[in-house]
N, CA, C and O atoms as a CHARMM CRD file, in Angstrom:
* protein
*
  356
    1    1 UNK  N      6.03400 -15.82000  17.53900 PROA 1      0.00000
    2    1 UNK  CA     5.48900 -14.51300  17.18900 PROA 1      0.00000
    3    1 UNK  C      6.35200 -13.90900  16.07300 PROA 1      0.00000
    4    1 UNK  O      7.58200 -13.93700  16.11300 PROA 1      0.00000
    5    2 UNK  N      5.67600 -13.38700  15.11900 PROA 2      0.00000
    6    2 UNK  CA     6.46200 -12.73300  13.71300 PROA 2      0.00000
    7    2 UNK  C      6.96600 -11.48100  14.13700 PROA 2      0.00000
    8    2 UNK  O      6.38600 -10.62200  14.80100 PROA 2      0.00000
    9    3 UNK  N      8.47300 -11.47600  13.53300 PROA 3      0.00000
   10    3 UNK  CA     8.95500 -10.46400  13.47100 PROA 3      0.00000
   11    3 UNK  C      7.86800  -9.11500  13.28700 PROA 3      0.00000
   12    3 UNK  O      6.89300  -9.29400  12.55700 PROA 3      0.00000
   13    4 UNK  N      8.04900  -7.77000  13.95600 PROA 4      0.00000
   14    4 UNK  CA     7.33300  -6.42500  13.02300 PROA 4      0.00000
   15    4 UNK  C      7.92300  -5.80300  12.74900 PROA 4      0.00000
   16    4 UNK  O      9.01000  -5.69900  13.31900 PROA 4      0.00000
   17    5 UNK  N      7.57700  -5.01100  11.71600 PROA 5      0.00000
   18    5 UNK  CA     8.12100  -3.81600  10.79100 PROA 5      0.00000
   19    5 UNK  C      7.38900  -2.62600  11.02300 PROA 5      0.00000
   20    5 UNK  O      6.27600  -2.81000  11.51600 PROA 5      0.00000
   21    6 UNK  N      7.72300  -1.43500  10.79500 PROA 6      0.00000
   22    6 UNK  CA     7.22200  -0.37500  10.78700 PROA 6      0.00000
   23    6 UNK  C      7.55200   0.53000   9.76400 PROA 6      0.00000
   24    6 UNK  O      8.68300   0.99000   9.61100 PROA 6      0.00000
   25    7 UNK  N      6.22800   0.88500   8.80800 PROA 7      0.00000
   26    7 UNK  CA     6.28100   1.68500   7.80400 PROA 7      0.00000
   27    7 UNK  C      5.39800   3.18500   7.61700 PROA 7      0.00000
   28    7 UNK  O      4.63100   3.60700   8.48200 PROA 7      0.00000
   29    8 UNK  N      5.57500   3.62600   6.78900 PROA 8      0.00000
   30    8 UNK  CA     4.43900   4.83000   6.81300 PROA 8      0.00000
   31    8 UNK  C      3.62500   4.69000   5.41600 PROA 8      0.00000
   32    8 UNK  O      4.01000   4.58400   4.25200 PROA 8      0.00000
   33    9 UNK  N      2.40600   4.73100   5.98400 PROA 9      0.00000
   34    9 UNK  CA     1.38600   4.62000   4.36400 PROA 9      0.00000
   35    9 UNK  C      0.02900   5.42500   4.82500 PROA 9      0.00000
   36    9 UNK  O     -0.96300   5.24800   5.53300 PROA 9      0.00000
   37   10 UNK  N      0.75500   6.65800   3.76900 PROA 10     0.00000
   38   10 UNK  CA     0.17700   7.72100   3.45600 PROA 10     0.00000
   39   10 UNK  C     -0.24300   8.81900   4.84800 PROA 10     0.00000
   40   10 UNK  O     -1.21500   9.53100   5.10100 PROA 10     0.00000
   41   11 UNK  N      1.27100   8.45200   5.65700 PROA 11     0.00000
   42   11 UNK  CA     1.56800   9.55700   6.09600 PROA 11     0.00000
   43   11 UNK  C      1.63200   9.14200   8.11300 PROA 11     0.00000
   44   11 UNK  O      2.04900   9.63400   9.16100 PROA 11     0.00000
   45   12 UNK  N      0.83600   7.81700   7.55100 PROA 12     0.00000
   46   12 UNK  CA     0.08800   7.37400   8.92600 PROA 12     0.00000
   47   12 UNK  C      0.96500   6.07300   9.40200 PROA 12     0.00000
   48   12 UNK  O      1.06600   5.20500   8.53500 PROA 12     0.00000
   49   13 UNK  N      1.70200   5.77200  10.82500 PROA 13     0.00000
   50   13 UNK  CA     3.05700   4.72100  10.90800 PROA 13     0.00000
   51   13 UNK  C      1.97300   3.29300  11.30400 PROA 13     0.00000
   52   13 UNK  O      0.97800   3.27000  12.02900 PROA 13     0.00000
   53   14 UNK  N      2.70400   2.04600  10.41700 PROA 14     0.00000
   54   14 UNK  CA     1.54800   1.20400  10.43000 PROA 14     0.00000
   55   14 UNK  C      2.89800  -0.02100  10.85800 PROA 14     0.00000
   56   14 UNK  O      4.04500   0.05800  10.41600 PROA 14     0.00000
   57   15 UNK  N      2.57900  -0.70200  11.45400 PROA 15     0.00000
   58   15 UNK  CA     2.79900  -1.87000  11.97800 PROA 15     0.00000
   59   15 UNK  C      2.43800  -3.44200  11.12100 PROA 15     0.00000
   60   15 UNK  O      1.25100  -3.76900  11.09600 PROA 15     0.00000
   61   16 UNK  N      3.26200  -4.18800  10.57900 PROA 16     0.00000
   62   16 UNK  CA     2.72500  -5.67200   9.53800 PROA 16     0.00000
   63   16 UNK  C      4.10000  -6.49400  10.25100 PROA 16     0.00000
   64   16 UNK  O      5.00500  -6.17100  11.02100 PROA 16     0.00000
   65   17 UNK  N      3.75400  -7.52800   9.64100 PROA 17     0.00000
   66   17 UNK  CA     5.12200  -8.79900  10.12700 PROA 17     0.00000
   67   17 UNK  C      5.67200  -8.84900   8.92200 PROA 17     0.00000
   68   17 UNK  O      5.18700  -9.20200   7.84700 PROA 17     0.00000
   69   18 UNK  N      6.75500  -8.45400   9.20700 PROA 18     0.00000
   70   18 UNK  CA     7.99500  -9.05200   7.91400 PROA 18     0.00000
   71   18 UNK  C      7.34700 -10.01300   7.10900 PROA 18     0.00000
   72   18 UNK  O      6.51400 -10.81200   7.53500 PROA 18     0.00000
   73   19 UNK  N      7.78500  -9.91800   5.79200 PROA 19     0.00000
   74   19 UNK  CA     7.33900 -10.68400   4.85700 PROA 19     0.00000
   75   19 UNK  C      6.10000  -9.76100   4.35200 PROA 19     0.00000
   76   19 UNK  O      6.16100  -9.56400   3.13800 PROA 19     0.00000
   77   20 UNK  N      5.31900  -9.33100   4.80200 PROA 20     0.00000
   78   20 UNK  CA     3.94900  -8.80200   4.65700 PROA 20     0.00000
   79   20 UNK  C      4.05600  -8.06100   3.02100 PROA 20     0.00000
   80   20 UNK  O      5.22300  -7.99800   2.63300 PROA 20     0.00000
   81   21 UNK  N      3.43300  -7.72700   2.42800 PROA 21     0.00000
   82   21 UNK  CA     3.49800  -7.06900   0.99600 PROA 21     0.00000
   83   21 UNK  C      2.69100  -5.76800   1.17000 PROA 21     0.00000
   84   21 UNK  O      1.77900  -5.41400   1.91800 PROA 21     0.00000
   85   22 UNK  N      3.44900  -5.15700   0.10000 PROA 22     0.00000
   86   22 UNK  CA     2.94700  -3.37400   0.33300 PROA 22     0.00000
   87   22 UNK  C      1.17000  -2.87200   0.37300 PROA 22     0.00000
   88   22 UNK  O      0.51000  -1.97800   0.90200 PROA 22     0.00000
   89   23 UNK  N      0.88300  -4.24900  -0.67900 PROA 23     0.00000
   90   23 UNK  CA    -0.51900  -4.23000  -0.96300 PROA 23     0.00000
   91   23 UNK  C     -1.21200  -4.70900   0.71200 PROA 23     0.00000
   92   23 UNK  O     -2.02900  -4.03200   1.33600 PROA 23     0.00000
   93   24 UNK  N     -0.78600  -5.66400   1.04000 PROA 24     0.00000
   94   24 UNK  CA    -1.79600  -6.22900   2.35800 PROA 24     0.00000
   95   24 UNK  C     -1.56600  -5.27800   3.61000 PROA 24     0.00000
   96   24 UNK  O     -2.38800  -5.31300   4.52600 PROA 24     0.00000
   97   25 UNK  N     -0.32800  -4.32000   3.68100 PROA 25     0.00000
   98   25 UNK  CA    -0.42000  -3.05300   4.56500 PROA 25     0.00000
   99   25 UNK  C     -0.62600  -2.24700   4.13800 PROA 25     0.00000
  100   25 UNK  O     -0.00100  -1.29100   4.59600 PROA 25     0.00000
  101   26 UNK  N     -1.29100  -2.02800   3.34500 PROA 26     0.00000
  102   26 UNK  CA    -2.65700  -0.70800   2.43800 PROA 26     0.00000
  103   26 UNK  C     -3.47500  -1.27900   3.60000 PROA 26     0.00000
  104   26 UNK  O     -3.58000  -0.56000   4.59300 PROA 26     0.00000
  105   27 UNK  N     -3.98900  -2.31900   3.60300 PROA 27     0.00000
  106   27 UNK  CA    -5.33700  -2.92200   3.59700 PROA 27     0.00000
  107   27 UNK  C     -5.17800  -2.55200   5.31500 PROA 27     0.00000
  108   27 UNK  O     -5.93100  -1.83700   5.97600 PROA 27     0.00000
  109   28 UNK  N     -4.26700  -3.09700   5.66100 PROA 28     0.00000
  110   28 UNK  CA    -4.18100  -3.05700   7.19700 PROA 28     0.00000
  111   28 UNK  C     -4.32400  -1.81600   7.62400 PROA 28     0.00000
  112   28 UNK  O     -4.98000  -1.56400   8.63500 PROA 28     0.00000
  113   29 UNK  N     -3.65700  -0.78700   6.81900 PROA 29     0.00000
  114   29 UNK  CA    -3.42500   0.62000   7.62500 PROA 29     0.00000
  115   29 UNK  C     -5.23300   1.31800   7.51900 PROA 29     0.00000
  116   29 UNK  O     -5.75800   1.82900   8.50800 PROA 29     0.00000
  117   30 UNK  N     -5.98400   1.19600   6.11500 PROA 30     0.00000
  118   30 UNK  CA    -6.91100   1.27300   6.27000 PROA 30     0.00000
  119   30 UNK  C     -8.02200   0.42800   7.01500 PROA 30     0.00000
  120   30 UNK  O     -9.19100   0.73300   7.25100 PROA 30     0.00000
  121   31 UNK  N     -7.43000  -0.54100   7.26700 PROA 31     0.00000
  122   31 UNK  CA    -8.38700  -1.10200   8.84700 PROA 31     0.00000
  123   31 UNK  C     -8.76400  -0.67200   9.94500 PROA 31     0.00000
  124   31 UNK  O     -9.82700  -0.67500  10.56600 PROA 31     0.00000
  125   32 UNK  N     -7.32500  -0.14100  10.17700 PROA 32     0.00000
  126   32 UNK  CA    -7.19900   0.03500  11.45000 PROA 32     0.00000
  127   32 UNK  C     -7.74300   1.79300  11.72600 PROA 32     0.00000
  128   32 UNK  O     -8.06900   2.17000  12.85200 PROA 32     0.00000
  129   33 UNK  N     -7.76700   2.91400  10.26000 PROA 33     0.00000
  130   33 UNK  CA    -8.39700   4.05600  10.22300 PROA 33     0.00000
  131   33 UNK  C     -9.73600   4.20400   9.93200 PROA 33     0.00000
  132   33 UNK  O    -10.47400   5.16400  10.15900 PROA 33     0.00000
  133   34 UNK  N    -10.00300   2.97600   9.31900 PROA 34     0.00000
  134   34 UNK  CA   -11.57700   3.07500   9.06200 PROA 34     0.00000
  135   34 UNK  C    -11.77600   3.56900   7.41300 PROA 34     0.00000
  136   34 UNK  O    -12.86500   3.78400   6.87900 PROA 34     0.00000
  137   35 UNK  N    -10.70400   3.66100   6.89500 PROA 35     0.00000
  138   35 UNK  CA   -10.91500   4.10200   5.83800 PROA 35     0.00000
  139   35 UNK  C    -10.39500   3.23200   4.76100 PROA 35     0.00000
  140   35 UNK  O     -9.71700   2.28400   5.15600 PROA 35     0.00000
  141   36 UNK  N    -10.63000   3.39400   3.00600 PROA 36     0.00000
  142   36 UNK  CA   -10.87600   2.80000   1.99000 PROA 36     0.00000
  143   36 UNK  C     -9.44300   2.16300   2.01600 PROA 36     0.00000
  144   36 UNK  O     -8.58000   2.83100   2.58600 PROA 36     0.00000
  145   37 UNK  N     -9.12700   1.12000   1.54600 PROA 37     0.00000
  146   37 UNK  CA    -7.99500   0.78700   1.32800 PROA 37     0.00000
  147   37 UNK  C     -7.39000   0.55600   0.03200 PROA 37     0.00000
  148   37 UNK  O     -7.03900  -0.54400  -0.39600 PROA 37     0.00000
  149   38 UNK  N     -7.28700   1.74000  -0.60000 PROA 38     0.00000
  150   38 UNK  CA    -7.10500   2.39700  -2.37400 PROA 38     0.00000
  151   38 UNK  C     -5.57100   2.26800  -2.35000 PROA 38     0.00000
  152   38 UNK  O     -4.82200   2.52000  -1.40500 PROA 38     0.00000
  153   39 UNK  N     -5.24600   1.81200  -3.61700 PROA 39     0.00000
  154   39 UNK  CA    -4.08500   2.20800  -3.82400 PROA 39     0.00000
  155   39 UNK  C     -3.60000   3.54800  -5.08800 PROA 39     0.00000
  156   39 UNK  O     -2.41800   3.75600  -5.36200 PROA 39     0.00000
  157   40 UNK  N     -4.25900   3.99400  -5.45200 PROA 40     0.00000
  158   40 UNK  CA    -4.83400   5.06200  -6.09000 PROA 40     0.00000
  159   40 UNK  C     -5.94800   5.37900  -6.65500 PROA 40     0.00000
  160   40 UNK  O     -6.92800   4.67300  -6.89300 PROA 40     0.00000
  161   41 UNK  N     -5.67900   6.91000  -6.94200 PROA 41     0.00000
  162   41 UNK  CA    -6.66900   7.55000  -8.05400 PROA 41     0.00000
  163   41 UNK  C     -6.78400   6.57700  -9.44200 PROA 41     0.00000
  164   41 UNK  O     -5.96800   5.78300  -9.91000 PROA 41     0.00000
  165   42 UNK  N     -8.12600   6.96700  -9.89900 PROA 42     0.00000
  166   42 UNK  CA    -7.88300   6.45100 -11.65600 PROA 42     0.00000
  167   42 UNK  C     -7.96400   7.94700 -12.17000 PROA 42     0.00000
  168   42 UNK  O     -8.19100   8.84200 -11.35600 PROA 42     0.00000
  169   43 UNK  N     -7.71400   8.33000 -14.00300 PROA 43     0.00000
  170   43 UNK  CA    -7.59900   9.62500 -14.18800 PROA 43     0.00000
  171   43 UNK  C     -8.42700  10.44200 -14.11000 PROA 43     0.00000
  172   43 UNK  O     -8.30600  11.66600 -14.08400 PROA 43     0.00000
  173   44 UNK  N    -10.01700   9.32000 -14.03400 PROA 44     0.00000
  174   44 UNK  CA   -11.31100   9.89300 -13.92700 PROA 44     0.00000
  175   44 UNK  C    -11.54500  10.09100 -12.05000 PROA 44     0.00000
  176   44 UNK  O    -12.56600  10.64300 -11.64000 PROA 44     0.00000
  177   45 UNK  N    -10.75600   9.70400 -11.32800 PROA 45     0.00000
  178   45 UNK  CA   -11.16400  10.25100  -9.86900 PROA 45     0.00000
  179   45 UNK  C    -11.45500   8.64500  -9.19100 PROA 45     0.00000
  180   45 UNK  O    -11.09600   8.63100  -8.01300 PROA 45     0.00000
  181   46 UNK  N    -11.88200   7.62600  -9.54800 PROA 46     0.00000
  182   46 UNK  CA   -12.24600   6.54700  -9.19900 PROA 46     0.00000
  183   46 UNK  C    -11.06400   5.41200  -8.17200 PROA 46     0.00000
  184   46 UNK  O     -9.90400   5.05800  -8.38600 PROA 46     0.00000
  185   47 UNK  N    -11.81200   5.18200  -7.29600 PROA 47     0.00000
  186   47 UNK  CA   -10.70800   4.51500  -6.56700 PROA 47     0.00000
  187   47 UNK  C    -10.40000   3.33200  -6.88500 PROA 47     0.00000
  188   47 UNK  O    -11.35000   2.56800  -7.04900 PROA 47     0.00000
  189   48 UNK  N     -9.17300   2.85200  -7.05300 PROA 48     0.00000
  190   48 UNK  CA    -8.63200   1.70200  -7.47800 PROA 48     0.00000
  191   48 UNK  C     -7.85200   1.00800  -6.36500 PROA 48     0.00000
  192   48 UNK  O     -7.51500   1.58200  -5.33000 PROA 48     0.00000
  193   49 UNK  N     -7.62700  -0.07600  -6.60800 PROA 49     0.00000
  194   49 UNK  CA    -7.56200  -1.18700  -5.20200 PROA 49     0.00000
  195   49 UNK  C     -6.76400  -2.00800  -6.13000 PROA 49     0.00000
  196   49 UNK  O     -6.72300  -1.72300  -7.32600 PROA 49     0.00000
  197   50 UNK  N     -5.91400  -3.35100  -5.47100 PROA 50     0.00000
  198   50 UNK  CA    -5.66200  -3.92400  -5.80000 PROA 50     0.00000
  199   50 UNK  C     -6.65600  -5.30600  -6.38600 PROA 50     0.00000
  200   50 UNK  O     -7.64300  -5.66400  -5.74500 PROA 50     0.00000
  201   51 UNK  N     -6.31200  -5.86400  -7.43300 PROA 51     0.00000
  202   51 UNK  CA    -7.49600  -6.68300  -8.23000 PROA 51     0.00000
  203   51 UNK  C     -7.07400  -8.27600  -8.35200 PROA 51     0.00000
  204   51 UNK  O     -7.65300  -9.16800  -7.73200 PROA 51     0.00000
  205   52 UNK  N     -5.77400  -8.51800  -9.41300 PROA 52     0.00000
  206   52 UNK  CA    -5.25800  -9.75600  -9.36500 PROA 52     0.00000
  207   52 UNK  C     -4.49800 -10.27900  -8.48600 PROA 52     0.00000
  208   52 UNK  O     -4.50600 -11.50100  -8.33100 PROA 52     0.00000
  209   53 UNK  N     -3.65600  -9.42300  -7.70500 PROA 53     0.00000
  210   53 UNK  CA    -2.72400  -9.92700  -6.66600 PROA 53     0.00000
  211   53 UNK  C     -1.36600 -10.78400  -7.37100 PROA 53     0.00000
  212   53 UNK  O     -0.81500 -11.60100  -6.63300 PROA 53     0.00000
  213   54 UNK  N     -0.90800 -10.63300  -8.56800 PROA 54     0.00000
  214   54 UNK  CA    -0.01800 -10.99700  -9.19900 PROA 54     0.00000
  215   54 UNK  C      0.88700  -9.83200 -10.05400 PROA 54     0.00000
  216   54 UNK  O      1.80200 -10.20000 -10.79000 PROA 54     0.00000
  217   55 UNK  N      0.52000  -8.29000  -9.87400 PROA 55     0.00000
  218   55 UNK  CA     1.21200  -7.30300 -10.78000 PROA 55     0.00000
  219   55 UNK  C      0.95500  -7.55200 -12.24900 PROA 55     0.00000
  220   55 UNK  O      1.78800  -7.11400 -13.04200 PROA 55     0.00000
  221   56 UNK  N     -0.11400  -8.21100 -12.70900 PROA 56     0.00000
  222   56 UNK  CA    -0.27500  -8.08700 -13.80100 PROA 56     0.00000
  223   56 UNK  C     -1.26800  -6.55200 -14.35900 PROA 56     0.00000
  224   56 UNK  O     -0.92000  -5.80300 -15.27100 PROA 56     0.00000
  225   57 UNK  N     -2.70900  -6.38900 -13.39400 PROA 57     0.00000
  226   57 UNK  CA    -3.62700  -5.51400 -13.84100 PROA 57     0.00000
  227   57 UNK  C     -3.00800  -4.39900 -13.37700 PROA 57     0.00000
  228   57 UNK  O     -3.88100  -3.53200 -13.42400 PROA 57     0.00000
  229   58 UNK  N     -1.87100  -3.85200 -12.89800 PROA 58     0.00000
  230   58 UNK  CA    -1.54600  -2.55800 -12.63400 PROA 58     0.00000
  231   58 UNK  C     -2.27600  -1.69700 -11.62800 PROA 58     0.00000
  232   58 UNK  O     -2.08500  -0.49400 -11.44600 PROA 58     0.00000
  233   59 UNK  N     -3.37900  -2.69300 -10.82500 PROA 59     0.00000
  234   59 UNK  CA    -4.47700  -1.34800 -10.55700 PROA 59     0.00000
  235   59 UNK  C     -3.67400  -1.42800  -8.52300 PROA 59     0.00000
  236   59 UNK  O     -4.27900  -1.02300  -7.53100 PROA 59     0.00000
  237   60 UNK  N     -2.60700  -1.90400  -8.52800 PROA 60     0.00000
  238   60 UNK  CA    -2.00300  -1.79900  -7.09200 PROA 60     0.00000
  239   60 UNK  C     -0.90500  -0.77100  -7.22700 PROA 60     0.00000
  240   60 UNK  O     -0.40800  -0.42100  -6.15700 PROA 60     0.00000
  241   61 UNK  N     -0.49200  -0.29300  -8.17500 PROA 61     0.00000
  242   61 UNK  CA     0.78400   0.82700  -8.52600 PROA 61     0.00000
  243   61 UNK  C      0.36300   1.85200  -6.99000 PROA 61     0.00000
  244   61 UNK  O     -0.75600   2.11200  -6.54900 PROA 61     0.00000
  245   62 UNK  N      1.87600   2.30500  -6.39800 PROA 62     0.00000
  246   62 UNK  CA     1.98000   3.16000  -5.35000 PROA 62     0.00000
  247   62 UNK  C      3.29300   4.04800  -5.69200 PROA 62     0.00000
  248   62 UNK  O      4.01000   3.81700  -6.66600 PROA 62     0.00000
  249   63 UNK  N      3.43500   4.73200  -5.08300 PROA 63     0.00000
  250   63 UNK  CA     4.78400   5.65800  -4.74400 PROA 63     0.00000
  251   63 UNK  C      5.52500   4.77200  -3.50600 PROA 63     0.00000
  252   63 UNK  O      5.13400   4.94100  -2.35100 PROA 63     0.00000
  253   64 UNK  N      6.29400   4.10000  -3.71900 PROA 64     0.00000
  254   64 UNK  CA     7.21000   3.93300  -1.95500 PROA 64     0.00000
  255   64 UNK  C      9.05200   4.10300  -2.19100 PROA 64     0.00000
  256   64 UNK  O      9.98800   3.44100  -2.63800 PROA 64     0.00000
  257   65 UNK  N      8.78500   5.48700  -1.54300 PROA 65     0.00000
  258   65 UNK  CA    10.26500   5.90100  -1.30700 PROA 65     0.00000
  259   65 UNK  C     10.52000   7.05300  -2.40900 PROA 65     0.00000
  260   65 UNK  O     11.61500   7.55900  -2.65300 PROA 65     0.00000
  261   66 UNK  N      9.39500   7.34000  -2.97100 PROA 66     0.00000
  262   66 UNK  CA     9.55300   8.68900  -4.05600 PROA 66     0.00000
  263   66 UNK  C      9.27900   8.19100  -5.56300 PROA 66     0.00000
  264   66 UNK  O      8.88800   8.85200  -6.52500 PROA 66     0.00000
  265   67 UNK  N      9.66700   6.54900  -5.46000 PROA 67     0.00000
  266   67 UNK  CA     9.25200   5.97900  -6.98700 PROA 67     0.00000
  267   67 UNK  C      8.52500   5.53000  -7.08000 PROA 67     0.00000
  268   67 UNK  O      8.28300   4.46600  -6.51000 PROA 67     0.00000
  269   68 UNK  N      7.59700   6.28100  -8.07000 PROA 68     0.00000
  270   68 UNK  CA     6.01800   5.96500  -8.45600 PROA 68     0.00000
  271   68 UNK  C      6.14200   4.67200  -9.31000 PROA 68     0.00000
  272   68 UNK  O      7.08200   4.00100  -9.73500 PROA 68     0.00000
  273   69 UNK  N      4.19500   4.59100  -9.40600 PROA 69     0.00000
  274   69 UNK  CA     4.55800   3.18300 -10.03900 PROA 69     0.00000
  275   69 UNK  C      4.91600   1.51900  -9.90400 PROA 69     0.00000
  276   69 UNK  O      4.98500   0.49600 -10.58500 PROA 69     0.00000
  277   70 UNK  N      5.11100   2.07700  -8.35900 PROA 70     0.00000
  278   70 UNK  CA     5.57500   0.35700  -7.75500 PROA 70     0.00000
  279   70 UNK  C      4.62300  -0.51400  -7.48700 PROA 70     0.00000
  280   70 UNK  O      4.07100  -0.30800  -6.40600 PROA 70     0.00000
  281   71 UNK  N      4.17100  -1.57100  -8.19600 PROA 71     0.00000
  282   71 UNK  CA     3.28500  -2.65100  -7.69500 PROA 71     0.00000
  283   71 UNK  C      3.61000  -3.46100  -6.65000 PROA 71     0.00000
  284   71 UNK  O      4.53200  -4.27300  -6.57900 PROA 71     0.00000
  285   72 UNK  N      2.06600  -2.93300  -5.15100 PROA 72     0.00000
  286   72 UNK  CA     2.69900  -2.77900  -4.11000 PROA 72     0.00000
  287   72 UNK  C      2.34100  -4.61600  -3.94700 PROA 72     0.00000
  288   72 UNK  O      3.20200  -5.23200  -3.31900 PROA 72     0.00000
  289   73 UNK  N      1.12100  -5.45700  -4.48900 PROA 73     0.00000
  290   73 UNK  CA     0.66900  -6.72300  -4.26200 PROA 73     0.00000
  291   73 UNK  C      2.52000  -7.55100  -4.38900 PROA 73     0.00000
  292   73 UNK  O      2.79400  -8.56300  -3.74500 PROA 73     0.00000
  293   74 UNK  N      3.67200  -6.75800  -5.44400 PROA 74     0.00000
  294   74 UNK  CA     4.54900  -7.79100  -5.60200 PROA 74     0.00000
  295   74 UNK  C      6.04300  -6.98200  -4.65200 PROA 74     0.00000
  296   74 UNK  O      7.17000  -7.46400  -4.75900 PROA 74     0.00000
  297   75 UNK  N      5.89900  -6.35800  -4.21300 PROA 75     0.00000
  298   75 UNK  CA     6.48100  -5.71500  -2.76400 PROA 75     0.00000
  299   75 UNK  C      6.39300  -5.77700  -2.31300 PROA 75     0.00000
  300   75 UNK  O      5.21100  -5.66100  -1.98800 PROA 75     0.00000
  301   76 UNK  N      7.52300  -6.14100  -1.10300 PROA 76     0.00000
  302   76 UNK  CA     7.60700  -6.73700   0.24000 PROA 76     0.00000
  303   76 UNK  C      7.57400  -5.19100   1.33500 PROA 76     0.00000
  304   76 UNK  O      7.75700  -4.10500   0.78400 PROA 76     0.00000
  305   77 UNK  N      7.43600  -5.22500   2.19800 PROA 77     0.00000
  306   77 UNK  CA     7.52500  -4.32100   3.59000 PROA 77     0.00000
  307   77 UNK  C      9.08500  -3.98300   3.72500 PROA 77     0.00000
  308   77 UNK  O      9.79400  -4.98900   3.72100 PROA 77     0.00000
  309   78 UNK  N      9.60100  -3.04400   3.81700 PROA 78     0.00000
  310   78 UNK  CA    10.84000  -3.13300   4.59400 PROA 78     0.00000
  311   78 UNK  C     10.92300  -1.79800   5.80200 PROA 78     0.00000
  312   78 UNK  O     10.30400  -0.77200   5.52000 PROA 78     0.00000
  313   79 UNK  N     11.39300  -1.83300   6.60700 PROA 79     0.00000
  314   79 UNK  CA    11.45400  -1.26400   7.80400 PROA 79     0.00000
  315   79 UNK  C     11.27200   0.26700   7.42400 PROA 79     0.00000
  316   79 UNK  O     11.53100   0.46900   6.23800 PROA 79     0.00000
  317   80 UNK  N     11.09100   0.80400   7.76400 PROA 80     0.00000
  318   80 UNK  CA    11.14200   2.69200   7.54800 PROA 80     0.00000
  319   80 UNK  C     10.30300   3.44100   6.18800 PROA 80     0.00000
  320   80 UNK  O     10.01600   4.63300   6.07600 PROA 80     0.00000
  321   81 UNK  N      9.96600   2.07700   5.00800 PROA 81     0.00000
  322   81 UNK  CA     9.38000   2.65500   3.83900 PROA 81     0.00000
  323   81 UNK  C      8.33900   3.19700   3.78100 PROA 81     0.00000
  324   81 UNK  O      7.34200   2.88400   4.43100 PROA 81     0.00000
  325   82 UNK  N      8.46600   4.39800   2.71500 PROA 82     0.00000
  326   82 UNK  CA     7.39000   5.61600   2.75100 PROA 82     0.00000
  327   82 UNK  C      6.51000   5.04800   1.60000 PROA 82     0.00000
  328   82 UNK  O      6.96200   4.69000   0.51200 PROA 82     0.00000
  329   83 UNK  N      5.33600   5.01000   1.93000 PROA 83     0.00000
  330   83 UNK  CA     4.41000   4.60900   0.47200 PROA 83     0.00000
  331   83 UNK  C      2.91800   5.67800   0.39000 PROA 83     0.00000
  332   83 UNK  O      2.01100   5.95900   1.17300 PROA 83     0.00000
  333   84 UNK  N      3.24900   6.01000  -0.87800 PROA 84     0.00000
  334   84 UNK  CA     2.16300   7.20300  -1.19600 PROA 84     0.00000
  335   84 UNK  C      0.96000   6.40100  -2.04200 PROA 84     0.00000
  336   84 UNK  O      1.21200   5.82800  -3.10200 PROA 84     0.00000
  337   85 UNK  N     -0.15800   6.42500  -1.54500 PROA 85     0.00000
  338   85 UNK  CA    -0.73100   5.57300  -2.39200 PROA 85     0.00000
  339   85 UNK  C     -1.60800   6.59600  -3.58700 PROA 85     0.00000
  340   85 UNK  O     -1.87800   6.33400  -4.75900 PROA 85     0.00000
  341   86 UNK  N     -1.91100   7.82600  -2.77900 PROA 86     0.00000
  342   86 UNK  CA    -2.81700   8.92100  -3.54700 PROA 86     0.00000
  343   86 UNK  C     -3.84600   8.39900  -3.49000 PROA 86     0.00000
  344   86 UNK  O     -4.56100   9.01500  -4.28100 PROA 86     0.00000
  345   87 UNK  N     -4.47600   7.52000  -2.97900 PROA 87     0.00000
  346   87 UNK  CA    -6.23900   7.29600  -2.82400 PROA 87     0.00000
  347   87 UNK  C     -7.19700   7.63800  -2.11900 PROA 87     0.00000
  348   87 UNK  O     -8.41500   7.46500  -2.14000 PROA 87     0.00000
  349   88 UNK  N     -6.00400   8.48500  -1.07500 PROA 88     0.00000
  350   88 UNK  CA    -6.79100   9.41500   0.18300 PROA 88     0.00000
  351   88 UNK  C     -7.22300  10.68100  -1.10000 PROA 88     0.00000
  352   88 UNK  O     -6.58200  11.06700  -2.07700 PROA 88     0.00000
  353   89 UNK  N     -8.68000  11.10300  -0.53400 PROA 89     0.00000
  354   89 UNK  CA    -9.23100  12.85600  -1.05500 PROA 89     0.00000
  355   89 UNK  C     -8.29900  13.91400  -0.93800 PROA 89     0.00000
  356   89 UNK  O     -8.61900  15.05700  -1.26400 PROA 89     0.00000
């Protein structure tokens, strides 16, 4: 059984196995709420998600730990981290 971690994304404490990436506990935390699993706004309002899964298209950028900007597909989980994604209304 995999190690777990416990993080907060977007406000809400979410549970992944070590190793897990910031992008695939977006996805999880919105599973488990029922809701979109965005990793932000675009400037026009449009929800953006993760696309290539390599940090190239930028469209996975989050806040975790106060620094914006972090591409969450190439970030790992670590125990206690805060991640703002801004894709909630």
């Amino acid at each position: 059984m995999p190690e777990m971690i416990t993080l907060s994304v977007d406000g809400r404490s979410t549970s992944v196995a070590a190793g897990t990436s910031v992008a695939a506990a977006i996805a999880i935390a919105a599973a488990r709420a029922a809701g979109p699993g965005v990793t932000r706004r675009s400037v026009g309002g449009q929800l953006r998600a993760p696309l290539c899964g390599m940090g190239v298209c930028q469209e996975c950028r989050v806040t975790v730990n106060g620094r914006a900007h972090v591409l969450s597909c190439q970030t790992l989980c670590a125990p206690g981290m805060d991640v703002q994604t801004g894709g909630a209304p």
